[in-house]
NUTORKE-398113 format. One record per residue (C-alpha): x, y, z. Coordinates in Angstrom, 2 decimals. Layout:
NUTORKE-398113
<pt X="X" Y="Y" Z="Z"/>
...
END
This chain:
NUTORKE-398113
<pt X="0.00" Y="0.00" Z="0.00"/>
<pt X="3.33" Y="2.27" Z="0.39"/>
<pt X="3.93" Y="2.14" Z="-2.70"/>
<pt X="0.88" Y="2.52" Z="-4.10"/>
<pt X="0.53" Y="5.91" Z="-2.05"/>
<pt X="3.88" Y="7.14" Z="-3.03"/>
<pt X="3.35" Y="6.17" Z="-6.68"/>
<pt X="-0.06" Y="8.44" Z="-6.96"/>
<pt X="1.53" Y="11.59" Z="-4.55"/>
<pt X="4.74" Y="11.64" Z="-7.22"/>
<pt X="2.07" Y="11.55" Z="-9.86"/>
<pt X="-0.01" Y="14.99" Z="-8.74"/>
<pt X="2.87" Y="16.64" Z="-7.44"/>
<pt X="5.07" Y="16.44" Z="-10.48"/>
<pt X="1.82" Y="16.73" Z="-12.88"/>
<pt X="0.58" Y="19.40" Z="-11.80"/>
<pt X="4.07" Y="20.81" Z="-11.76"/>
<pt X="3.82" Y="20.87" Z="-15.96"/>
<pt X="0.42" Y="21.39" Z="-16.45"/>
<pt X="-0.20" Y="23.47" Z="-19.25"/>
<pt X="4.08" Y="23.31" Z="-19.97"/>
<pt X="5.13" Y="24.89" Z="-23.40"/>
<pt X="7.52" Y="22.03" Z="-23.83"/>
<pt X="8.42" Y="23.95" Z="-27.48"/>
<pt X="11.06" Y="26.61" Z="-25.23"/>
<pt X="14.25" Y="25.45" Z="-24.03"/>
<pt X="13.62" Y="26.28" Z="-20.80"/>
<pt X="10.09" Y="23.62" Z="-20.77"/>
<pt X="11.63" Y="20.87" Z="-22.88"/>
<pt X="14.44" Y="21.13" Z="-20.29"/>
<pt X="11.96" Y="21.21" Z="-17.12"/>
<pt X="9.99" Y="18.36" Z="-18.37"/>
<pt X="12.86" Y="16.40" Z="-18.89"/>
<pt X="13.92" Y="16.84" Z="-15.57"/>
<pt X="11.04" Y="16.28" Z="-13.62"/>
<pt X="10.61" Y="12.67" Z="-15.61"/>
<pt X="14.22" Y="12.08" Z="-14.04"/>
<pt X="13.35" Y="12.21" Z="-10.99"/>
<pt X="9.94" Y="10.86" Z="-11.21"/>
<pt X="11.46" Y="7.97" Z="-12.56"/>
<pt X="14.53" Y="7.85" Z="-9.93"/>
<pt X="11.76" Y="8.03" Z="-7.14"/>
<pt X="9.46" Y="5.30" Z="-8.17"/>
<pt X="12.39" Y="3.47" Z="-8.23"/>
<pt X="14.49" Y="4.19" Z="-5.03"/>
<pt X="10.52" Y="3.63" Z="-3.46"/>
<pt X="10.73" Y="0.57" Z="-4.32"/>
<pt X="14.00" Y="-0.66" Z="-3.87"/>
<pt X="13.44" Y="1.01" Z="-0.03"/>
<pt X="10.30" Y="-0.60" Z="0.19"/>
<pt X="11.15" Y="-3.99" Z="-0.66"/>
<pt X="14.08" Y="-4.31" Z="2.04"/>
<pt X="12.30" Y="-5.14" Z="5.15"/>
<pt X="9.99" Y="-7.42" Z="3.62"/>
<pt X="12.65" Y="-9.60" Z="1.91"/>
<pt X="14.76" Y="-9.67" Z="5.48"/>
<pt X="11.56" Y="-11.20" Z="7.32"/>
<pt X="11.87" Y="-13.38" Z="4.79"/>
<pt X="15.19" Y="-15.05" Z="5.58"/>
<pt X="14.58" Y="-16.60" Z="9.00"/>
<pt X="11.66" Y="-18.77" Z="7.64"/>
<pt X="14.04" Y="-19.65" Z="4.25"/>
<pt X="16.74" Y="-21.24" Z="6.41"/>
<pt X="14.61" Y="-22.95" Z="8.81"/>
<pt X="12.19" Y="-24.48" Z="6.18"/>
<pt X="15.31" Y="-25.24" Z="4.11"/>
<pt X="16.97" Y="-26.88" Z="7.46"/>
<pt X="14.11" Y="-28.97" Z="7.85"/>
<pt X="14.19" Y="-29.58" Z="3.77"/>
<pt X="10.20" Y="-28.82" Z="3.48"/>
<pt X="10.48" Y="-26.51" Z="0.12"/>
<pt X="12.70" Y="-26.45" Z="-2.43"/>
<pt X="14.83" Y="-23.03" Z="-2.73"/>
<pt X="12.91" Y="-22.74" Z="-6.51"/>
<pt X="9.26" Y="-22.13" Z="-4.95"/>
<pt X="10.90" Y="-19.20" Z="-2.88"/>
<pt X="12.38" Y="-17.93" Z="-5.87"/>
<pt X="8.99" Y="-18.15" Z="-7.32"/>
<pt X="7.08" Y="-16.30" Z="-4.47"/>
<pt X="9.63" Y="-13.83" Z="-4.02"/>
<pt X="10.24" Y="-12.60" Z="-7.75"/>
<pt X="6.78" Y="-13.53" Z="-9.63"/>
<pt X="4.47" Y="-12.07" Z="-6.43"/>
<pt X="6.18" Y="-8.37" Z="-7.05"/>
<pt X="5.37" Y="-8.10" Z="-10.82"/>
<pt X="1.76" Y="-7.65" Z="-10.40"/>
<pt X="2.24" Y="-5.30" Z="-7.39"/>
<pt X="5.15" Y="-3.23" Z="-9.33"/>
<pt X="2.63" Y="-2.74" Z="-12.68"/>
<pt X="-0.61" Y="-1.43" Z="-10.63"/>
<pt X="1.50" Y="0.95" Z="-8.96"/>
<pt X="3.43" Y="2.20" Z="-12.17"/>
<pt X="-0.53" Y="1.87" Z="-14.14"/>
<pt X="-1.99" Y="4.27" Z="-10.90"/>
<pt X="1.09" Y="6.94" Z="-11.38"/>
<pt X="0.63" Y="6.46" Z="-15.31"/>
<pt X="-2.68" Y="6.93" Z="-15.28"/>
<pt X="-2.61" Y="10.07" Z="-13.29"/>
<pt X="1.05" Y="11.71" Z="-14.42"/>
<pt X="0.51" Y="11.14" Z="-18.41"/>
<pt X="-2.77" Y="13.29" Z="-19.10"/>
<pt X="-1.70" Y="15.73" Z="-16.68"/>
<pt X="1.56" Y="16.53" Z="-18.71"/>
<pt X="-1.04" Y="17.09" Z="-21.16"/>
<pt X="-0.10" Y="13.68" Z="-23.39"/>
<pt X="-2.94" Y="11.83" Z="-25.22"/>
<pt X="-1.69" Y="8.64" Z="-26.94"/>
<pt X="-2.74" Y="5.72" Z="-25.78"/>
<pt X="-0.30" Y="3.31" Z="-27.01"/>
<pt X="2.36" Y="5.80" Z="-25.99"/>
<pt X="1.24" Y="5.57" Z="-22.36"/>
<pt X="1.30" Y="2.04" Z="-22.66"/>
<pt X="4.89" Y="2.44" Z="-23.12"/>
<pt X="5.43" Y="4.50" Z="-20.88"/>
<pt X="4.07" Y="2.61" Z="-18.09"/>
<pt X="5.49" Y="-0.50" Z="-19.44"/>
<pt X="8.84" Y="0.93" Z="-19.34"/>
<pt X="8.62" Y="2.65" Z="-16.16"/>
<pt X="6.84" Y="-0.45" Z="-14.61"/>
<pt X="10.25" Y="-2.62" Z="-15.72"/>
<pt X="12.24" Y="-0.29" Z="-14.17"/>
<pt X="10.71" Y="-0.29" Z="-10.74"/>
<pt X="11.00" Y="-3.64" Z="-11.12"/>
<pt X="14.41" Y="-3.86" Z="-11.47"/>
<pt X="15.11" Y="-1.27" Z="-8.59"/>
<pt X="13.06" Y="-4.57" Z="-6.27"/>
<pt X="15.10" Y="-6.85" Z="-7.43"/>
<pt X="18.49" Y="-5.05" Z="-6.91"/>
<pt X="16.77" Y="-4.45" Z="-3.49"/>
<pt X="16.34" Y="-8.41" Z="-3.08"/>
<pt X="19.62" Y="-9.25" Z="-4.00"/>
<pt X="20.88" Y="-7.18" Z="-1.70"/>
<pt X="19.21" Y="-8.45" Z="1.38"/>
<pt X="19.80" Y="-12.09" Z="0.29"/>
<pt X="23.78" Y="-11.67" Z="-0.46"/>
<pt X="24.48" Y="-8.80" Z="2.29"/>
<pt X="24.44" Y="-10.04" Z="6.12"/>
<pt X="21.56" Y="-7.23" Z="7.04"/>
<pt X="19.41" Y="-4.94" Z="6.14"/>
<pt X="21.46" Y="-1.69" Z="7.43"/>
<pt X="24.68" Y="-2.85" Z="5.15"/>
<pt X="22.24" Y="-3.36" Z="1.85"/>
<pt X="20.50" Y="0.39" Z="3.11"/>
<pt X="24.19" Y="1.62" Z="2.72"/>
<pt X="24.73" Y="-0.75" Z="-0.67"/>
<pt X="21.98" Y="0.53" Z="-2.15"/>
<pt X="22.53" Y="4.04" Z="-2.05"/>
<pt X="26.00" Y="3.90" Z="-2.97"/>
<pt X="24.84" Y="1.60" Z="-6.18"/>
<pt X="22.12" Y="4.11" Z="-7.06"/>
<pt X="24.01" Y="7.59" Z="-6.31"/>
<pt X="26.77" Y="5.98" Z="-9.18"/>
<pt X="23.86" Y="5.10" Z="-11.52"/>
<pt X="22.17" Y="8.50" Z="-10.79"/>
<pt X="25.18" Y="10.18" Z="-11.57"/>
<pt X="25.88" Y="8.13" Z="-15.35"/>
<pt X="22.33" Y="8.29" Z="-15.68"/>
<pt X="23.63" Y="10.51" Z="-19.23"/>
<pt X="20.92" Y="13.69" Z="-17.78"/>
<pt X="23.45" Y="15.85" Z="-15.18"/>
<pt X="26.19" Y="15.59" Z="-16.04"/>
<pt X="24.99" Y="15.13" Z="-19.74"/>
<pt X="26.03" Y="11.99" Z="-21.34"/>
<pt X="28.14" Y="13.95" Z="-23.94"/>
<pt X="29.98" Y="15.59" Z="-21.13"/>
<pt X="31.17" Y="12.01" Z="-19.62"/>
<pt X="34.66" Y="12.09" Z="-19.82"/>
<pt X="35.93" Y="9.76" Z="-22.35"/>
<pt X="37.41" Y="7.08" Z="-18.82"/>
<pt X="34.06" Y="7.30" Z="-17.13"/>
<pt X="31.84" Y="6.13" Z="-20.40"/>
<pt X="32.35" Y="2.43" Z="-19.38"/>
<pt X="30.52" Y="2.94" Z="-16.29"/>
<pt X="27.53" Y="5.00" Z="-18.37"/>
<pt X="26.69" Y="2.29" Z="-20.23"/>
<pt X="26.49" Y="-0.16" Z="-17.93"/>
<pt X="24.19" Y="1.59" Z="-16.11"/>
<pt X="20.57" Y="0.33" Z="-16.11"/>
<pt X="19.02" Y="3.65" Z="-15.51"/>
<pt X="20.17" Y="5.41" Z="-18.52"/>
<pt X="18.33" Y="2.65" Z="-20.72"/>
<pt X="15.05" Y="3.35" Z="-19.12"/>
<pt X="15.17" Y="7.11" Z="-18.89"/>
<pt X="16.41" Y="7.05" Z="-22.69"/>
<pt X="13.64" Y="5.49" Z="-23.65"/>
<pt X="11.10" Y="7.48" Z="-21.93"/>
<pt X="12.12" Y="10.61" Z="-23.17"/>
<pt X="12.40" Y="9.27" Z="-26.72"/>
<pt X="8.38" Y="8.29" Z="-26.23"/>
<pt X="7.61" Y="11.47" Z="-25.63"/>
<pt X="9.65" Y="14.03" Z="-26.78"/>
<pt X="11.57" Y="12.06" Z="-29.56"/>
<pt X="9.22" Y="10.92" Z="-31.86"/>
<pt X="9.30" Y="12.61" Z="-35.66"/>
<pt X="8.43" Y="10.44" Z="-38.49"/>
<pt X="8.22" Y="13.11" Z="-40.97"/>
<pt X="11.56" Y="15.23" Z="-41.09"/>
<pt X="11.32" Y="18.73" Z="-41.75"/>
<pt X="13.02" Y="20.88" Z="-43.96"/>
<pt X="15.03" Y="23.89" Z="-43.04"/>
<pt X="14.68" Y="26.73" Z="-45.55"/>
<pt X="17.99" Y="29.12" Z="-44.70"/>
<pt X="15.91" Y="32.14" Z="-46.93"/>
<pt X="13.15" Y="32.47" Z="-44.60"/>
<pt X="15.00" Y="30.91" Z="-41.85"/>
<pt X="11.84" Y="28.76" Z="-40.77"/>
<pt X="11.09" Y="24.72" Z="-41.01"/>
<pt X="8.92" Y="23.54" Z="-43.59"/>
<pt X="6.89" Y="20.49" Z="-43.67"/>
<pt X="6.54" Y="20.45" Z="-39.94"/>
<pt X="5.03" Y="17.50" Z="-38.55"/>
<pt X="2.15" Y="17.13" Z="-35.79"/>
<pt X="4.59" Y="15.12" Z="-33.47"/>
<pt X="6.11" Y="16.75" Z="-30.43"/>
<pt X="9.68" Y="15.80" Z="-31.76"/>
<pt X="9.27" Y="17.20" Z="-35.17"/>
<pt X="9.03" Y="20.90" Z="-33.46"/>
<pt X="11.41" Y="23.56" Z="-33.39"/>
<pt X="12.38" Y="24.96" Z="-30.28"/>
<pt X="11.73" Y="28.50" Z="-30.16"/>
<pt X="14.82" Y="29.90" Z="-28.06"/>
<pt X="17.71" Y="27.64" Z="-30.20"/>
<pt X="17.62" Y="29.00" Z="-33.59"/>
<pt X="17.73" Y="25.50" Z="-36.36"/>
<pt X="17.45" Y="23.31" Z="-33.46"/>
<pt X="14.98" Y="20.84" Z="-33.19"/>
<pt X="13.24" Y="19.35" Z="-30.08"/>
<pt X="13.89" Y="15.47" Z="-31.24"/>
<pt X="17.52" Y="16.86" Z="-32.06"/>
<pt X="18.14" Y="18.72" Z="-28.91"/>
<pt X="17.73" Y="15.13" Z="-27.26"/>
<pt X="20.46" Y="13.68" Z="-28.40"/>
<pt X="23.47" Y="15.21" Z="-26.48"/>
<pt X="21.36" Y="14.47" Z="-23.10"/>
<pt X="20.42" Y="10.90" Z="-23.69"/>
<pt X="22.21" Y="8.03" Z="-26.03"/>
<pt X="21.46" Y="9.34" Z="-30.04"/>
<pt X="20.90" Y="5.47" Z="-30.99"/>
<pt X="17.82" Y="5.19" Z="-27.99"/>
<pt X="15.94" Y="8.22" Z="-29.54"/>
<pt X="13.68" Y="8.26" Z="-32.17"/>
<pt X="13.66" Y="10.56" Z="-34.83"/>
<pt X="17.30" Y="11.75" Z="-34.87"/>
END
């Protein structure tokens, strides 16, 4: 039920935060952006929190029934891992449901995505939270684990520092990181989608041809640039659409 409460409160809050957003400026594209960051980052860290105390009560009844041999270890496998996938899509459908309209989005199959996408992620955040408690010898050491893990992902996440700013020695770790993926591809639902490109006529110094899609508009503030190309030096070019 946690979850399910912090999944719709992170859904008004950062809503309502761009309702009505002109997401055609720099300075909205670049707010929007942000606040699906750390939407994103805070479904997940809620659930890798969330999932830690639950998993350690866990333990004391896995090595007694194991002493005893009464289950196999593959049915706790099975009621620890399949259980959460249910419970991790409602709560990414009830912030979908709420967060997508309100950032003024209308696409179904786009939201289905989205949630989709987001939904995997979360799940992946309870599983790193599992593994933790299973291979760490408490909870407070895989508290400590897990932020350490997740400030290092947050930080080669590709959004601050951008992921064209990595330095060249640091780029391993940025693409082994799980959130980038995720975040990549949420943005390029969104914001990167342009199946018609435009053409830039330098005598009137406007696009032509512009398409209905978010991605295929210019942004007002940055001269040539377009939105679905302003994307690319924030997030991986070969994850977003329309480039």
């Amino acid at each position: 039920m946690t979850r399910f409460i912090v999944a719709f409160s992170l859904a008004v809050m950062f809503g309502l935060v761009l309702v009505n957003r002109e997401y055609t400026a720099y300075q909205g594209l670049n707010a929007a952006i942000g606040v699906i960051f750390m939407t994103t980052q805070y479904n997940g860290i809620a659930a890798y929190v969330g999932t830690l105390p639950f998993t350690a009560h866990e333990r004391a009844p896995y090595y007694r029934e194991r002493a005893s041999q009464t289950y196999n270890a593959f049915w706790y496998f099975v009621g620890s891992t399949i259980a959460e996938i249910p419970y991790v899509f409602f709560s990414g459908f009830i912030f979908t449901v709420i967060f997508y309209p309100l950032i003024g989005f209308t696409s179904f199959w786009t939201g289905v995505l989205y949630w989709v996408n987001l939904s995997l992620f979360v799940l992946m955040q309870t599983y790193l939270g599992q593994l933790f408690v299973y291979a760490l010898p408490s909870v407070e050491v895989a508290v400590i684990m897990g932020v350490l893990v997740n400030a290092i992902f947050l930080l080669f996440s590709g959004f601050n520092p951008p992921a064209g700013s990595i330095p060249e020695g640091y780029k391993w770790i940025y693409h082994i990181t799980p959130h980038r993926y995720s975040l990549s591809i949420l943005i390029s639902l969104l914001y990167g989608d342009c199946s018609v490109e435009p053409t830039y006529d330098e005598v009137t110094q406007t696009y032509l041809n512009v398409g209905p899609e978010l991605g295929c508009q210019p942004l007002e503030d940055l001269g040539e640039l377009r939105m679905c190309l302003y994307l690319p030096p924030r997030l991986p070019a070969a994850l977003t659409a329309g480039t």
